[in-house]
C-alpha positions, 0 to 999 in steps of 0.5 A: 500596063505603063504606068507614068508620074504626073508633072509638077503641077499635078502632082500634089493631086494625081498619084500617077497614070496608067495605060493598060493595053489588052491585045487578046482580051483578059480579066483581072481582078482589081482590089480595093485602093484608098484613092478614087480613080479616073477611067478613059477608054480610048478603044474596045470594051471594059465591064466589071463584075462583083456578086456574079453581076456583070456591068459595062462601064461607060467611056469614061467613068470615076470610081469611088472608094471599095470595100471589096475586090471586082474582077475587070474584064478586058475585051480584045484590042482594049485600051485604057488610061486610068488616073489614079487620085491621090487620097485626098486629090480628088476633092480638087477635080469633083465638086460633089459629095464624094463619099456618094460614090462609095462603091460605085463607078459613075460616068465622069458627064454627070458630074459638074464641068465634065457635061461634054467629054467627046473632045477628050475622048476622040483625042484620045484616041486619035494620037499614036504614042502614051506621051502624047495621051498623058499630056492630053490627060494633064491638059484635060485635068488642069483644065477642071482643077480647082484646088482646095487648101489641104485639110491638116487633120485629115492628113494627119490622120491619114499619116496615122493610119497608114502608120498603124497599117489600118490597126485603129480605134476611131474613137481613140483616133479622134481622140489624139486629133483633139476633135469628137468623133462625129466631126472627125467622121463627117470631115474625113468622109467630105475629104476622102470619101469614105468614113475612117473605119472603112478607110482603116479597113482597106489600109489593114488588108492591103497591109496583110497582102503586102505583106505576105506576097513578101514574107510569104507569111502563114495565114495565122501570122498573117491574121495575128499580125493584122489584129485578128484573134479569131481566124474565121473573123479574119477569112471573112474580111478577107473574102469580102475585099478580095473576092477570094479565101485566102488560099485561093487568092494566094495561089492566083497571081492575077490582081492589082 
């Protein structure tokens, strides 16, 4: 996997691009992020699996935000180039409601302005270097960007949450924004694409991830540290966005 920064103009946008290669075939497992993400294959097959349900993902597809992990199953000579959205970049390249892809991997031809993607595609995959792909992503994208005027007080929260590492009360939250609770939702939804207390919820359990793949912290330390009081209450989340108990997925260094 490479991954590349975006150019000036797409930076206030894109987080970054990946290109991923798979030779020999692999799986991986995938864990949910805060930020939507594009997804062209340029060669081989890619299909994903959660709940034991496999399903094959078009050639190019966006997915929205996740409350649990997935494992991405690459076949054999599988090339992939993933971008990667800031938190509230996509709202500048899709026009409808983006809390609707919430768990869900959509082809990217059923949204307005992207009905024919074939051009893309082939081009894709006809040149030989990732230099040459990256600058025909940026070109595709600035094509279809539309930029809004960035949304202070969702930002703001965003900032906040991320500082409290998703410890949060949305009540509270909206509260210190100066906005009732019910518009606070529905604007943060609009923008980002998932509600606040979903959103928190992904920032706490990367957050303990983090932070024990770093520290190498005990699990009670590591369910204290998130806000959790109840050890069961904190393996079941955890089950629920990775996939895995604790234990398990600690010992698998297999996940992105």
């Amino acid at each position: 996997m490479n991954v590349y920064l975006p150019s000036e103009l797409l930076k206030p946008f894109v987080h970054s691009y990946r290109i991923i290669e798979s030779t020999y075939g692999q799986v991986n497992r995938v864990l949910p992020n805060t930020s939507l993400v594009m997804a062209f294959r340029y060669r081989g097959k890619v299909s994903y699996e959660v709940n034991d349900t496999k399903s094959a993902l078009t050639s190019s597809v966006i997915s929205g935000l996740r409350k649990s992990g997935r494992l991405m199953n690459y076949e054999k000579d599988t090339a992939n180039l993933l971008v990667q959205l800031h938190e509230t970049g996509a709202n500048a390249f899709i026009k409808e409601p983006l809390y609707e892809l919430f768990e869900e991997s959509v082809s990217l031809d059923c949204f307005a302005g992207y009905n024919d993607l074939s051009g893309i595609e082939e081009q894709l995959a006809e040149v030989v270097t990732n230099q040459q792909r990256i600058h025909l992503i940026e070109q595709f994208l600035l094509n279809k960007l539309c930029p809004l005027k960035p949304d202070a007080l969702v930002m703001n929260a965003l900032q906040r949450i991320h500082a409290a590492k998703g410890i949060v009360r949305i009540e509270e939250l909206a509260s210190k924004l100066c906005i009732s609770q019910d518009a606070f939702e529905k604007r943060f939804r609009r923008v980002v694409g998932v509600a606040p207390k979903q959103f928190a919820t992904i920032v706490r359990m990367k957050s303990v991830i983090s932070n024990s793949v770093v520290q190498n912290h005990r699990l009670a330390e590591l369910a204290y540290d998130a806000g959790y009081f109840d050890q069961s209450h904190f393996n079941k989340d955890f089950r629920l966005f990775t996939g895995q108990t604790p234990t398990d997925f600690f010992k698998s260094p297999l996940f992105w």
